[in-house]
C-alpha positions in Angstrom: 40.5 24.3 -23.6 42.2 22.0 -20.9 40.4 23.5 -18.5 37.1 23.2 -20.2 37.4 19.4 -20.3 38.4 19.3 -16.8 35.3 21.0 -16.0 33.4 18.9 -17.9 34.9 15.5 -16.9 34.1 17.1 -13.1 30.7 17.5 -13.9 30.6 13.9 -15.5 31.8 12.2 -12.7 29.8 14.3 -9.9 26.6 12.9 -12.2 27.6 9.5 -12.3 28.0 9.3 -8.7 25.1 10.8 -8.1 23.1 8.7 -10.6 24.8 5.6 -8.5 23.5 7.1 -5.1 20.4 7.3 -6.6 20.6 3.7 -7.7 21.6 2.3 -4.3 18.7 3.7 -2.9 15.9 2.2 -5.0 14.3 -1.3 -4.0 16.2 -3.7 -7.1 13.7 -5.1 -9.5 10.3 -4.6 -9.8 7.7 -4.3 -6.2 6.4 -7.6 -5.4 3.8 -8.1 -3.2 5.3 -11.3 -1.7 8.4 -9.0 -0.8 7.3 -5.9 0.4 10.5 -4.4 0.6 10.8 -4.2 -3.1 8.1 -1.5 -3.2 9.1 2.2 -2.1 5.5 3.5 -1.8 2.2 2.9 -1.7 1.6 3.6 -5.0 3.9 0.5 -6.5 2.7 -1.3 -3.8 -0.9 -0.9 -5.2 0.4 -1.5 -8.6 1.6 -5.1 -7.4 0.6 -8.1 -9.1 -2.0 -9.4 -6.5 -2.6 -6.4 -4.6 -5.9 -5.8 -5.1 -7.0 -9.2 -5.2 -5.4 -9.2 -1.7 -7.2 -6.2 -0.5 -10.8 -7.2 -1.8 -10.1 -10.5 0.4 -8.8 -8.9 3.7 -11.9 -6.3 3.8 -14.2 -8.4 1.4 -17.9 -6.3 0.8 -17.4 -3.7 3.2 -18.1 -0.1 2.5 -17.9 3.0 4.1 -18.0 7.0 3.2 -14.2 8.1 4.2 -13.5 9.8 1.1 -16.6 9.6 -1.1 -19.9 8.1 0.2 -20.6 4.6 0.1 -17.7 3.0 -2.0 -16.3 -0.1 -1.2 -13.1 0.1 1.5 -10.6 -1.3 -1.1 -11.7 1.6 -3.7 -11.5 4.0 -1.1 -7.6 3.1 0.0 -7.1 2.5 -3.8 -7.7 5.9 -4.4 -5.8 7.1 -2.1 -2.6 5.0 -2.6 -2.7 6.5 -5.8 -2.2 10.3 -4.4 0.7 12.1 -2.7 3.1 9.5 -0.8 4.5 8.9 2.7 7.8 7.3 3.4 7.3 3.4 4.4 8.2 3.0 7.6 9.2 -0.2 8.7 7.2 -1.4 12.0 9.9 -4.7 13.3 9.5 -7.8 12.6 9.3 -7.8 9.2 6.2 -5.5 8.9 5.8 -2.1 6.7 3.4 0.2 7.1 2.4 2.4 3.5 0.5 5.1 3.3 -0.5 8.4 0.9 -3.6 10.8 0.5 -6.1 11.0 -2.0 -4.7 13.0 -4.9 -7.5 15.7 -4.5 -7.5 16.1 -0.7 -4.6 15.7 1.5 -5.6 17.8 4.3 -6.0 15.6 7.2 -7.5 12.7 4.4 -5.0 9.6 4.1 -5.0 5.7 3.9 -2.5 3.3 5.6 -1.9 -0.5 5.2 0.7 -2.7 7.0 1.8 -5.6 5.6 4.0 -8.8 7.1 7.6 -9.7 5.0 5.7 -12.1 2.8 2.7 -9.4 1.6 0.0 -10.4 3.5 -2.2 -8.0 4.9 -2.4 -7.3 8.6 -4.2 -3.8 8.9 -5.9 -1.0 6.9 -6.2 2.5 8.6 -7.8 5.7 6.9 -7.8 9.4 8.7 -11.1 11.0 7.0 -14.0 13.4 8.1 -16.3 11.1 6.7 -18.0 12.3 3.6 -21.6 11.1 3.2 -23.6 13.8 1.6 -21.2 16.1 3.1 -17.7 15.9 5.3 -17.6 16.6 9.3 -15.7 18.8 10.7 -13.4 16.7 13.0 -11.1 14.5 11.7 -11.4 10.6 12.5 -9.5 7.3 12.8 -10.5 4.6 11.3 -8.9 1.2 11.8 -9.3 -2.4 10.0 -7.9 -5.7 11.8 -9.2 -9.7 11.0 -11.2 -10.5 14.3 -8.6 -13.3 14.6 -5.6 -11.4 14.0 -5.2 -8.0 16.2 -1.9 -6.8 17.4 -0.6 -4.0 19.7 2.3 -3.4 18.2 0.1 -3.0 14.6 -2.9 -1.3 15.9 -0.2 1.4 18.0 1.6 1.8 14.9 -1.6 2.9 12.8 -2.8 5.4 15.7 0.4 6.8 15.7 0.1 7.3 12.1 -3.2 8.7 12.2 -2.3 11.2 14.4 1.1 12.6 13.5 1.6 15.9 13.2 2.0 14.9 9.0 -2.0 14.5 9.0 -3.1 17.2 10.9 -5.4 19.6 9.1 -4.5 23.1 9.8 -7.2 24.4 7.0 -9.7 23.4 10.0 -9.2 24.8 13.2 -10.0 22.1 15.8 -10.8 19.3 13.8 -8.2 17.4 15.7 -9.0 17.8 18.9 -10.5 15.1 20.9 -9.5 12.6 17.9 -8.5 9.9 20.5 -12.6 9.9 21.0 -13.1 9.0 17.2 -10.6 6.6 16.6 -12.9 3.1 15.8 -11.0 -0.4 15.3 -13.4 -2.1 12.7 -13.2 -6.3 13.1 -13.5 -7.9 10.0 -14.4 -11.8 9.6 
């Protein structure tokens, strides 16, 4: 019997630490928008009071077929922040970059978004084969800056992300190759 409630208290304690681990290395409180680094994916980020206010005014009206044809951008990276998650990586100087893949295609198909320390939006990226009435066979980049407010450091960090190894589509033989020839930096107002 003793050494019943040994094993038990062992298997107690083992959990508890655990469950603190755990603990330690989730963001405290709920993801804020104005303080990024309180989201751990895309998907809370998304959820954020303000995000999508946020998004409609850093890409406004525009619309493209990345995912589905002719939907609005926002939509588009909407649906796709709400779909299998990346790990944020954090760019320097106080900038994340988020990203996931459309629940129903995550071969090659994602969305990115880097944001400052404070929320605001500096860049939108999405990795498609652009799906009008139907989808290409070679992957693209497709990357979204404010005419006044390109960086290097953003738009290296997007292109890197776009064509990681993580995105690659091996269902399609080739459909990376020659992606540095498709990779389109989109100004916005």
């Amino acid at each position: 019997m003793r050494k019943l409630f040994g094993l038990a208290c062992l298997i107690a304690l083992a959990w508890s630490l655990s469950a603190s681990v755990w603990a330690a290395d989730k963001p405290a409180g709920p993801c804020r928008l104005i303080d990024p680094s309180t989201c751990s994916s895309a998907s809370e980020l998304s959820r954020a009071s303000g995000f999508t206010t946020a998004l409609g005014h850093f890409v406004g009206d525009e619309k493209a077929s990345y995912f589905s044809s002719k939907r609005s951008l926002s939509a588009q990276a909407l649906s796709a922040f709400s779909g299998q998650q990346y790990n944020v990586v954090l760019l320097g100087n106080g900038r994340y970059l988020y990203s996931a893949c459309p629940a129903r295609d995550c071969t090659g198909n994602a969305a990115a978004i880097v944001v400052d320390e404070y929320g605001k939006i500096e860049a939108l990226g999405f990795s498609s084969f652009h799906c009008d009435t139907g989808c290409d066979d070679y992957r693209y980049l497709d990357i979204y800056v404010r005419k006044d407010g390109q960086d290097d450091a953003v738009l290296a960090a997007l292109k890197q992300w776009g064509t990681s190894d993580r995105l690659r589509d091996v269902g399609r033989p080739g459909a990376d190759d020659g992606i540095d020839k498709r990779m389109d930096v989109h100004l916005l107002p």
